[in-house]
Gaussian input, Z-matrix of N, CA and C with variables (Angstrom, degrees):
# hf/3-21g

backbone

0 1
 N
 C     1     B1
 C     2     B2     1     A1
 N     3     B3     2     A2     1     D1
 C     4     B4     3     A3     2     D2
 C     5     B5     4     A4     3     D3
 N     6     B6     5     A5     4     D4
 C     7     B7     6     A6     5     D5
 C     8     B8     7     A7     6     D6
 N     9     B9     8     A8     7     D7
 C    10    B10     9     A9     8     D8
 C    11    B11    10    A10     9     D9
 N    12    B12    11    A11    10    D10
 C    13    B13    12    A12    11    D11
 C    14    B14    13    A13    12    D12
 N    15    B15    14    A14    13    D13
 C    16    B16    15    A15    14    D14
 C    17    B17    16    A16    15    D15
 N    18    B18    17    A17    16    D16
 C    19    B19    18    A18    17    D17
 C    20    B20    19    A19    18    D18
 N    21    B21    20    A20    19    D19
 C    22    B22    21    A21    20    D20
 C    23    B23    22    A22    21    D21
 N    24    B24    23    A23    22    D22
 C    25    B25    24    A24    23    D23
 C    26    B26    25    A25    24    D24
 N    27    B27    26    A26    25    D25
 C    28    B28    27    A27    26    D26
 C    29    B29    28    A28    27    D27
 N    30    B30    29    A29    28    D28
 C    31    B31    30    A30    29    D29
 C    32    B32    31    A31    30    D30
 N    33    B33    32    A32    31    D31
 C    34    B34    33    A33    32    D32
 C    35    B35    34    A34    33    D33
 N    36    B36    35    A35    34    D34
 C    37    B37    36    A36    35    D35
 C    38    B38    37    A37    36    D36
 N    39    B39    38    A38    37    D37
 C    40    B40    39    A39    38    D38
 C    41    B41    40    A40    39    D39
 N    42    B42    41    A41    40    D40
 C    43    B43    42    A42    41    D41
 C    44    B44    43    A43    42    D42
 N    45    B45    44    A44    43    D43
 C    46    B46    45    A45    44    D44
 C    47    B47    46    A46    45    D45
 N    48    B48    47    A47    46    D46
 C    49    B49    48    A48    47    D47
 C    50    B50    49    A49    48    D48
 N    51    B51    50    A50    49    D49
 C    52    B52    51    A51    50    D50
 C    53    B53    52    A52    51    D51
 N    54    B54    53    A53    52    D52
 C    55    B55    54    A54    53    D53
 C    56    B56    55    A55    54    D54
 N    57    B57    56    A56    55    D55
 C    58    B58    57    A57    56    D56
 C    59    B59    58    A58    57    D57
 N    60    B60    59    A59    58    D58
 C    61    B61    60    A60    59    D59
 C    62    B62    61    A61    60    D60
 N    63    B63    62    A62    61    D61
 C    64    B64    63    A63    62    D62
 C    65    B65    64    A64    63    D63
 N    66    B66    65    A65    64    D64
 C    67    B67    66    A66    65    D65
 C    68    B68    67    A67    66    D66
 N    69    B69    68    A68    67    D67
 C    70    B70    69    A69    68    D68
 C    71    B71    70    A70    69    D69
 N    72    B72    71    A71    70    D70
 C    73    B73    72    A72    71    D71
 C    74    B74    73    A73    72    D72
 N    75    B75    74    A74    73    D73
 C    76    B76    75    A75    74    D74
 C    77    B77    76    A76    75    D75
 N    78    B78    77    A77    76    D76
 C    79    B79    78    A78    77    D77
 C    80    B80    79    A79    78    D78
 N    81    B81    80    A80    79    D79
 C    82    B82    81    A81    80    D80
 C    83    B83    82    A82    81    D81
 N    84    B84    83    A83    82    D82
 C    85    B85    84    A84    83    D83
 C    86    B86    85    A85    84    D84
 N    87    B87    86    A86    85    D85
 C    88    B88    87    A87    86    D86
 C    89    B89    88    A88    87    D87
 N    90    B90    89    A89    88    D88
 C    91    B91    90    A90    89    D89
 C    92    B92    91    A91    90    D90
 N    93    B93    92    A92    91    D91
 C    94    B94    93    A93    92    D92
 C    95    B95    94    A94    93    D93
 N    96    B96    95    A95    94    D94
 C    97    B97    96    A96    95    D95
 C    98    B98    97    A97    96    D96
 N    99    B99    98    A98    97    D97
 C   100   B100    99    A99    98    D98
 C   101   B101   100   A100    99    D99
 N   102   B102   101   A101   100   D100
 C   103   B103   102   A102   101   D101
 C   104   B104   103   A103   102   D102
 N   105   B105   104   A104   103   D103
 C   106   B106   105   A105   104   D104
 C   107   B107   106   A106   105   D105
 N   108   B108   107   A107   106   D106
 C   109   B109   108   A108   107   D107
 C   110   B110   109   A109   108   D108
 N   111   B111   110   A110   109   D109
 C   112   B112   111   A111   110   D110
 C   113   B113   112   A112   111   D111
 N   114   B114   113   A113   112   D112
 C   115   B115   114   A114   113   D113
 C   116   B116   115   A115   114   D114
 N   117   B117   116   A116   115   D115
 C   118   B118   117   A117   116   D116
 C   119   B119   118   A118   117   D117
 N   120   B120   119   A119   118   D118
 C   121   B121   120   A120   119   D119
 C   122   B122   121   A121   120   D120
 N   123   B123   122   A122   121   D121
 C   124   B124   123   A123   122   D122
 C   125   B125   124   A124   123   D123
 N   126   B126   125   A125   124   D124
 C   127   B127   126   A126   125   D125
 C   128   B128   127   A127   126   D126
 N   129   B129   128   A128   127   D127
 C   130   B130   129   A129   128   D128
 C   131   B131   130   A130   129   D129
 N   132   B132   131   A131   130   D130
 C   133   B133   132   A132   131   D131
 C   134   B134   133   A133   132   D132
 N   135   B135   134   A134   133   D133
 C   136   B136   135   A135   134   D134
 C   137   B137   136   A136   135   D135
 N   138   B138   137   A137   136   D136
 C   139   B139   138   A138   137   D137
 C   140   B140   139   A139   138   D138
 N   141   B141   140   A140   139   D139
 C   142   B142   141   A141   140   D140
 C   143   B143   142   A142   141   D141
 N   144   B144   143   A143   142   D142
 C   145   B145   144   A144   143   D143
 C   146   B146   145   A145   144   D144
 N   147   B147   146   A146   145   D145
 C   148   B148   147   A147   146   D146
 C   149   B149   148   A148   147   D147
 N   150   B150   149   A149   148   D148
 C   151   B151   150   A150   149   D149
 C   152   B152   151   A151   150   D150
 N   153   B153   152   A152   151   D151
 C   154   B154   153   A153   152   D152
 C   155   B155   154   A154   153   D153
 N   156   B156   155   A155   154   D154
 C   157   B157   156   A156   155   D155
 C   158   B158   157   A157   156   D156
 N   159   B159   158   A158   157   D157
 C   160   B160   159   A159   158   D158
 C   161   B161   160   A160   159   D159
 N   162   B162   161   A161   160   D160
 C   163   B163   162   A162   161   D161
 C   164   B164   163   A163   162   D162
 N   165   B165   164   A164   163   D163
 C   166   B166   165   A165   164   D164
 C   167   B167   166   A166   165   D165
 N   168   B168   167   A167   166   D166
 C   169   B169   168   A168   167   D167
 C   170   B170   169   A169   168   D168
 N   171   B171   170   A170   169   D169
 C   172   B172   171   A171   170   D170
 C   173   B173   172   A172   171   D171
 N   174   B174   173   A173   172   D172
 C   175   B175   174   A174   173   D173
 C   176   B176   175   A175   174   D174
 N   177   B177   176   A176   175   D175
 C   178   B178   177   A177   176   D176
 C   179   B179   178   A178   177   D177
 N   180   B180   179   A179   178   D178
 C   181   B181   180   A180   179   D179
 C   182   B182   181   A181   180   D180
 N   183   B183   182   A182   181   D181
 C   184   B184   183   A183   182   D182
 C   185   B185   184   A184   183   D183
 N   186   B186   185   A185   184   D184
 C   187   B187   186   A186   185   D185
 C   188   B188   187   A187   186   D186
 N   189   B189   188   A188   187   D187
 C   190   B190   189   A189   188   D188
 C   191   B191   190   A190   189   D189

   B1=1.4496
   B2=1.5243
   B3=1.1081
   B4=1.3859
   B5=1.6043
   B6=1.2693
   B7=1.2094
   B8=1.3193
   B9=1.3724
   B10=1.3152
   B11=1.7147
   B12=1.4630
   B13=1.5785
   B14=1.6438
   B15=1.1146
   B16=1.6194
   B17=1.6260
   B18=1.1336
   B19=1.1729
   B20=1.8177
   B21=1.3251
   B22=1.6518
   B23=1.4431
   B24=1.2107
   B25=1.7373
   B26=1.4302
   B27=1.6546
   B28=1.2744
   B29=1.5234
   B30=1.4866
   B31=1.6726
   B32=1.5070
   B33=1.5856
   B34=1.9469
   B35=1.6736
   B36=1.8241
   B37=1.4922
   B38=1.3514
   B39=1.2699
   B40=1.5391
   B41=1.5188
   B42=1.5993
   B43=1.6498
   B44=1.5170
   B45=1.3232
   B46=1.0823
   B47=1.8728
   B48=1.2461
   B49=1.1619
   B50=1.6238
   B51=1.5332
   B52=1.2467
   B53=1.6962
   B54=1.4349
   B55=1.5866
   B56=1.4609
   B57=1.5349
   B58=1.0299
   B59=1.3539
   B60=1.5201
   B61=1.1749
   B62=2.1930
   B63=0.8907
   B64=1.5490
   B65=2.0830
   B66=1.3802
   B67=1.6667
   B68=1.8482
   B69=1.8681
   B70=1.6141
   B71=1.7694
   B72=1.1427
   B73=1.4087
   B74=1.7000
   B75=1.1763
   B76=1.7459
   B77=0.8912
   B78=1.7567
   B79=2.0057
   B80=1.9682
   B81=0.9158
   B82=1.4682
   B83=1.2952
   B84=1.3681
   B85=1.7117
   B86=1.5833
   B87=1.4787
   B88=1.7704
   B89=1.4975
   B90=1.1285
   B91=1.7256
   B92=1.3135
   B93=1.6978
   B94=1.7070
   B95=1.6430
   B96=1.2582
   B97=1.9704
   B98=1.3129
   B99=0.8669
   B100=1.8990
   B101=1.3852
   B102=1.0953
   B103=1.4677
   B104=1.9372
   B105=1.1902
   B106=1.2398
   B107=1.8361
   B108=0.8213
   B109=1.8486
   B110=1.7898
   B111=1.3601
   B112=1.6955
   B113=1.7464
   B114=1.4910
   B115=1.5252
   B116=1.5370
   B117=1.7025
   B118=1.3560
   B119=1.6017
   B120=1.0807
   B121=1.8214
   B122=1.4753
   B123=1.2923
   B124=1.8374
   B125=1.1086
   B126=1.5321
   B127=1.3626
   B128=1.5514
   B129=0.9115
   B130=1.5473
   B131=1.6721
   B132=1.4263
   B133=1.5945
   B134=1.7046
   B135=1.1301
   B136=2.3031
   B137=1.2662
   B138=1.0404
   B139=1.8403
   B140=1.6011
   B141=1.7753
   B142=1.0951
   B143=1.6056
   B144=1.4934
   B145=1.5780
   B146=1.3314
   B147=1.1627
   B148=1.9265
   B149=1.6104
   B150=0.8778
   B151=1.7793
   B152=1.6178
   B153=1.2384
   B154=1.6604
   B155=1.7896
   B156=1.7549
   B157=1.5900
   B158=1.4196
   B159=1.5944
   B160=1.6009
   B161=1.3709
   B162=1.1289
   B163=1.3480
   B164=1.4494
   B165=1.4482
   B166=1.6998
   B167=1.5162
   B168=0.6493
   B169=1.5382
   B170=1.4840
   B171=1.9063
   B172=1.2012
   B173=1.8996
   B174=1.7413
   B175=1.2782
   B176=1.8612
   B177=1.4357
   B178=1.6620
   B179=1.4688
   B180=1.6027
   B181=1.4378
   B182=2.0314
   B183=1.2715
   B184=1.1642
   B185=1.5198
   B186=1.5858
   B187=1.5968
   B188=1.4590
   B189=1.1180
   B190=1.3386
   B191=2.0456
   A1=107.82
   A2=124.80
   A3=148.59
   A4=108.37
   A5=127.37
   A6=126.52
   A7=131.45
   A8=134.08
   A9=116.45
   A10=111.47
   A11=112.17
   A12=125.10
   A13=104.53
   A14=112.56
   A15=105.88
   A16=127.08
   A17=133.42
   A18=139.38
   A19=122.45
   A20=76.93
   A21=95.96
   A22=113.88
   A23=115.57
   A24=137.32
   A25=102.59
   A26=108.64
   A27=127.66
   A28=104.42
   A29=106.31
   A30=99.10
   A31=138.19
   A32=83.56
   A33=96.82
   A34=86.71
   A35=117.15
   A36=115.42
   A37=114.60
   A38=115.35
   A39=145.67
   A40=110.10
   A41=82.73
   A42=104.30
   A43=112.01
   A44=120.95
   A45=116.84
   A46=99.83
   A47=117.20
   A48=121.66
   A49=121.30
   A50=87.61
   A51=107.50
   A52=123.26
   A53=115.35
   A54=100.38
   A55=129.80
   A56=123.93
   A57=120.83
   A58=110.11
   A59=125.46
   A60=137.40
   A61=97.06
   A62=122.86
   A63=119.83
   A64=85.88
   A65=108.33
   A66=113.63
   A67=99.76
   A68=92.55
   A69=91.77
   A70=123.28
   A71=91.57
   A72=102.39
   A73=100.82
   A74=109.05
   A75=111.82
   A76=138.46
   A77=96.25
   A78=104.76
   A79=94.67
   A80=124.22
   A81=106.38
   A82=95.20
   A83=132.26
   A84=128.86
   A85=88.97
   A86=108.12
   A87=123.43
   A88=104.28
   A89=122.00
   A90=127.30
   A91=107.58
   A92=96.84
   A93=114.77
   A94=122.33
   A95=93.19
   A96=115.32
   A97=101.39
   A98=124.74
   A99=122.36
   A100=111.33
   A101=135.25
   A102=145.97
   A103=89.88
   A104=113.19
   A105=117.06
   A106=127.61
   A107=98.38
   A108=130.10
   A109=106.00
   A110=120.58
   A111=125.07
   A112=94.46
   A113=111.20
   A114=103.41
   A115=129.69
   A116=110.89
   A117=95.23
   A118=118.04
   A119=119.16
   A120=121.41
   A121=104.93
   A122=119.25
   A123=135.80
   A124=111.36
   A125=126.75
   A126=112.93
   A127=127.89
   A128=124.28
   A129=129.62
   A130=119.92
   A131=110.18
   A132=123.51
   A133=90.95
   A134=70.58
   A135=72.06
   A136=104.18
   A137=139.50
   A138=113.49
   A139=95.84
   A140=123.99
   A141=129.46
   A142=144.15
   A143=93.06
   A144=120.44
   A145=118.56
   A146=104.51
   A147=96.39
   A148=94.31
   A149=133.30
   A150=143.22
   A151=105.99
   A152=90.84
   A153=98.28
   A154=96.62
   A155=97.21
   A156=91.00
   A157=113.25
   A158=110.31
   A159=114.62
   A160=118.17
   A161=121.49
   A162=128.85
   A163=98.24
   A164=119.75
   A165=149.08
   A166=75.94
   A167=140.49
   A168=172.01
   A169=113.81
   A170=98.70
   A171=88.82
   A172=141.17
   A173=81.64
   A174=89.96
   A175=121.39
   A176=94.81
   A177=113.01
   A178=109.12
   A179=107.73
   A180=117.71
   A181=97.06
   A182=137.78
   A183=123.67
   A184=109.87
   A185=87.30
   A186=105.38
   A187=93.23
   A188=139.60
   A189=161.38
   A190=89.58
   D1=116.17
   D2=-149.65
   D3=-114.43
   D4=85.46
   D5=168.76
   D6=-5.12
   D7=132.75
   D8=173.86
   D9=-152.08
   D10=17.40
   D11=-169.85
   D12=-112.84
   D13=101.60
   D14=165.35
   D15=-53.23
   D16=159.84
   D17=139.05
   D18=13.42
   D19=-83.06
   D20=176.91
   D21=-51.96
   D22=-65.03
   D23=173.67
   D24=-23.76
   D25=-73.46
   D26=177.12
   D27=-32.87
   D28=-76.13
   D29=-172.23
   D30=-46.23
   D31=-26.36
   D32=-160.55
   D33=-68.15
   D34=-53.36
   D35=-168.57
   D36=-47.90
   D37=-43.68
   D38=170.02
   D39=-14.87
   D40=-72.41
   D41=-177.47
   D42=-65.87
   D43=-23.84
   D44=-148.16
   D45=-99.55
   D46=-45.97
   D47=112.87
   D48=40.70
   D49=-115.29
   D50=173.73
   D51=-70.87
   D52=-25.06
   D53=151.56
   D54=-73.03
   D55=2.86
   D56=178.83
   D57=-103.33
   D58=-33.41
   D59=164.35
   D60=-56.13
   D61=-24.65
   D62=-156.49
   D63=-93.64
   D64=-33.83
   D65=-162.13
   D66=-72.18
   D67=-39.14
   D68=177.08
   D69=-69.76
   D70=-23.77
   D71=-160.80
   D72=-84.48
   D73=-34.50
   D74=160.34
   D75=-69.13
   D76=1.54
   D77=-178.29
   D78=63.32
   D79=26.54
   D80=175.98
   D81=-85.18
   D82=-47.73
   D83=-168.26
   D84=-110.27
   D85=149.11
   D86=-159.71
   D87=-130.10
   D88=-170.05
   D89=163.06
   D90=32.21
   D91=-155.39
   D92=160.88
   D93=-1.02
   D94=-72.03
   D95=-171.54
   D96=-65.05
   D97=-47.85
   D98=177.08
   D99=-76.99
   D100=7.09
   D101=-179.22
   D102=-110.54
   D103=-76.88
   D104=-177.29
   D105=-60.80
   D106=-16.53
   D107=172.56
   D108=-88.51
   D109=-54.58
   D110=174.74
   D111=-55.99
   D112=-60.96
   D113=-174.53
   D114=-53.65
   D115=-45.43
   D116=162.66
   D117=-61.61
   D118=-55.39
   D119=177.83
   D120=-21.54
   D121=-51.02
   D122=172.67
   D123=-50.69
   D124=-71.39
   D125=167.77
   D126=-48.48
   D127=-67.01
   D128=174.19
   D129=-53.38
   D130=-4.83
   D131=157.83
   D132=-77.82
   D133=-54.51
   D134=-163.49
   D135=-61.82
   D136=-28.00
   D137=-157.90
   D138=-111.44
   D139=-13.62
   D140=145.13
   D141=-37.06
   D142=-42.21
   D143=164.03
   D144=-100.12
   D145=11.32
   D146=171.94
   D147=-138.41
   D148=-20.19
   D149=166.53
   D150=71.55
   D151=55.91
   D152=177.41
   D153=-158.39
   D154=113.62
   D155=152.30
   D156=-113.63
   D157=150.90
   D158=166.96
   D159=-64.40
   D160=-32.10
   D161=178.90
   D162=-40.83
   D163=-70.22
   D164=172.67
   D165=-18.62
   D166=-124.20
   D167=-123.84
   D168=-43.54
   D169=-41.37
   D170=165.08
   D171=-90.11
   D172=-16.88
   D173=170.86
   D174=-100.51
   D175=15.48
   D176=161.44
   D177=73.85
   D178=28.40
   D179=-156.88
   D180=-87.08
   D181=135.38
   D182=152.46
   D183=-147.76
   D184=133.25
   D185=-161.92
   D186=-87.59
   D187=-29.71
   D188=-140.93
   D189=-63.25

């Protein structure tokens, strides 16, 4: 698995991330949306910390 997320990439998900983890955790987003909102936050933790998305790959994207 071959890197393909720059710097930048990394951070923005990073952040983004962690305001969504911050929206659940405030009860600001509830039900459904905080179920579906925690999961993206998960991915973009994950492919943030390993600097590889599949997505990238298929659409031949590299931020790197």
């Amino acid at each position: 698995m071959t890197k393909n997320m720059g710097t930048t990439d990394r951070l923005v998900r990073s952040a983004l991330a962690a305001g969504a983890a911050a929206l659940i955790a405030t009860k600001t987003v509830k039900g459904p949306a905080a179920i579906a909102l925690g999961g993206l936050a998960t991915i973009f933790a994950l492919t943030s910390s390993v600097g590889h998305c599949p997505a990238y790959d298929v659409a031949d994207i590299n931020t790197l």
